[in-house]
C-alpha positions in Angstrom: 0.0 0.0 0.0 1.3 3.2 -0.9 0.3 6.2 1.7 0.4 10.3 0.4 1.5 12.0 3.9 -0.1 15.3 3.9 1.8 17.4 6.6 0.2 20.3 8.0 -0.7 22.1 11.3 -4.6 22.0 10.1 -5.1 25.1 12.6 -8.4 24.7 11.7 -8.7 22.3 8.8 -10.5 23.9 5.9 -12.2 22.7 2.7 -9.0 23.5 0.7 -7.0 21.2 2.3 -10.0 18.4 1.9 -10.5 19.7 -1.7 -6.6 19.3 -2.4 -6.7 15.2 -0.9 -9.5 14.4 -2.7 -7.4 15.3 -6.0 -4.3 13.9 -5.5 -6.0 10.7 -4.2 -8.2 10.5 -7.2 -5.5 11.5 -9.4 -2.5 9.7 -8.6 -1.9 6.0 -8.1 -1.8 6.6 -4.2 -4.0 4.2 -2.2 -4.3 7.0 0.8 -3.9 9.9 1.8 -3.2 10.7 5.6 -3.7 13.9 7.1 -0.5 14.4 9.5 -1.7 16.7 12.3 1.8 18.2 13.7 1.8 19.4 17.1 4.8 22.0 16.2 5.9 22.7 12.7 9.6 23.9 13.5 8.8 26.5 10.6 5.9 28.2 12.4 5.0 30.1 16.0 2.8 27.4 18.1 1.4 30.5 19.8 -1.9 30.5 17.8 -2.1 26.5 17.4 -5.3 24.9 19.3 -4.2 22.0 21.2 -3.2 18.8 18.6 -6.1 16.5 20.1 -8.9 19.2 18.8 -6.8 20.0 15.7 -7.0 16.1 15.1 -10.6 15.7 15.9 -11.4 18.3 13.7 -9.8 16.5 10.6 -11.2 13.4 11.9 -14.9 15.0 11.9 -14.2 16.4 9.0 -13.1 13.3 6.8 -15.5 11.2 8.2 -16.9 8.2 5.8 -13.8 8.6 3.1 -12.0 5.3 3.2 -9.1 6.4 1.7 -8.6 9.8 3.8 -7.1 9.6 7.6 -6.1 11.6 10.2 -2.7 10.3 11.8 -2.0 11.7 15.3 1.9 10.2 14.5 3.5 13.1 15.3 2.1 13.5 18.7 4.6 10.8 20.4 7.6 12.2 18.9 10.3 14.6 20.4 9.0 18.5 19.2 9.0 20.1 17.1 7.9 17.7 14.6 10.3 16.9 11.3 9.3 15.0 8.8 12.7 12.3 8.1 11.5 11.8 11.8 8.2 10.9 11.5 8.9 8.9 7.7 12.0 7.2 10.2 8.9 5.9 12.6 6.4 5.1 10.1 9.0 2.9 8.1 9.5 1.1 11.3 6.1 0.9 11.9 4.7 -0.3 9.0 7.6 -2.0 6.8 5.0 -3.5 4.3 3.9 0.0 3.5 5.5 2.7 1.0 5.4 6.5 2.3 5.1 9.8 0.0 5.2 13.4 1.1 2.2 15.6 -0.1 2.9 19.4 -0.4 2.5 22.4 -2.3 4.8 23.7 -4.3 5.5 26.9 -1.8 6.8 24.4 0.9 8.6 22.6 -1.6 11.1 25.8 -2.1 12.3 25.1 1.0 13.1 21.4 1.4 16.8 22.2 1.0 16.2 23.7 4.8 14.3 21.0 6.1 16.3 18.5 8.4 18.2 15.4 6.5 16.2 16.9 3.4 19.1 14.6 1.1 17.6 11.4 2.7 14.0 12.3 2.0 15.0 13.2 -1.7 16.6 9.5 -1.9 13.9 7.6 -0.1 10.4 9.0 -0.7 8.8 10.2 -3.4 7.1 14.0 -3.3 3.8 14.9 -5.2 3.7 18.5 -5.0 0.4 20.4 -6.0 1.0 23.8 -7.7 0.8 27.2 -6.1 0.0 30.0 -7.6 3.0 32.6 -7.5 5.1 28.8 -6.5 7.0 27.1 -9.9 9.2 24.8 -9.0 12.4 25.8 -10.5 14.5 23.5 -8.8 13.9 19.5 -8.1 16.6 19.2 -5.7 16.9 15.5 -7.6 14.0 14.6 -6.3 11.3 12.0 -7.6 8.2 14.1 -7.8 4.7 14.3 -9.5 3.3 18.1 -10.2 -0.2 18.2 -9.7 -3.1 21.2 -10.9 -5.0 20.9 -7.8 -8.0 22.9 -7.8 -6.7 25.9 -5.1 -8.9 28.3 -2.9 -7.6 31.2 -1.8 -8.4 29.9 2.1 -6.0 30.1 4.8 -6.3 28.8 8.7 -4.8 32.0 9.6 -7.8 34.0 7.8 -10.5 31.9 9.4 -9.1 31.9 13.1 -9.1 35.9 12.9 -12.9 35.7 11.2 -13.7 33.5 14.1 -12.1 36.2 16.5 -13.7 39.2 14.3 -17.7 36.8 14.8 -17.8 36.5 11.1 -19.3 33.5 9.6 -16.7 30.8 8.3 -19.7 29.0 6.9 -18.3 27.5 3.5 -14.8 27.6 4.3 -15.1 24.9 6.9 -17.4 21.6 6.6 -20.8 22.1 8.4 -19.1 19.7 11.0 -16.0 21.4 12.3 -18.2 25.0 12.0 -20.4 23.5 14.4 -17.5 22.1 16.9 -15.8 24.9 16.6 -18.6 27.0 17.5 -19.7 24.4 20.5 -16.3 24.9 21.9 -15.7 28.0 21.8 -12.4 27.5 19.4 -10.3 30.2 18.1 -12.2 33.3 20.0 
């Protein structure tokens, strides 16, 4: 089985991010895609990030019935913050019988020369990278990678959690489900 690993803080997740797995997993040979919640992306301030469990159930809720869509919590038992030949390292162990991809856009993908033991990852996994707009890749870093059109909204977490904060609706940019949690809990306010 081979598994897309879609990275992301999902501070909250948004119907562009579900919108962007549903296309690479019907458009790629991929048999799933998992949603890596990361407790601590050592790229962004944790400041603003609800705790990992909500982020998490929040994915789950909102993925709920698609068989080839999960939420992994995989992050959340190793050291912080969270890199991803870490979290590959684990899974290999983890599952051996199973083969590991990194799902990202094509903004993030600038940067993997930054990105801790990013030589390894190029040799051992393969990347399928969905275009950004403003984003060509210019440089593969030798990488094996598949460029994707993804359909893109122009959504961010960081616009919804200040919408949230400013009491305007998110209706639309969230499934019905994790508008409604978030509301119950008070998230974000």
């Amino acid at each position: 089985m081979t598994i897309g690993l879609y990275f992301g803080s999902f501070n909250p997740v948004h119907v562009g991010h579900l919108i962007i797995a549903n296309h690479i997993i019907s458009n790629t040979k991929l048999d799933q895609v998992w949603f890596v919640v990361s407790p601590q992306n050592p790229f962004k301030n944790s400041n603003s990030l609800l705790n990992e469990y909500h982020r998490l159930h929040l994915v789950n809720i909102a993925i709920d019935g698609e068989n080839k869509l999960r939420a992994s919590n995989v992050e959340f038992k190793l050291p912080k913050p969270s890199y991803t030949i870490d979290t590959l390292t684990y899974l290999h162990e983890k599952h051996p019988d199973y083969k590991f991809a990194i799902v990202m856009g094509s903004d993030g993908f600038q940067n993997l020369d930054k990105w801790k033991n990013y030589q390894t990852l190029i040799k051992n996994y393969s990347f399928y990278i969905y275009k950004r707009p403003g984003f060509e890749i210019t440089e593969s870093f030798g990488a094996n990678i598949t460029t994707l059109d993804a359909p893109l909204l122009d959504i961010s977490s960081t616009r919804i959690r200040q919408m949230i904060k400013d009491r305007k609706s998110i209706r639309y940019l969230v499934t019905d489900v994790v508008k409604e949690e978030i509301e119950r809990n008070g998230y974000y306010k």
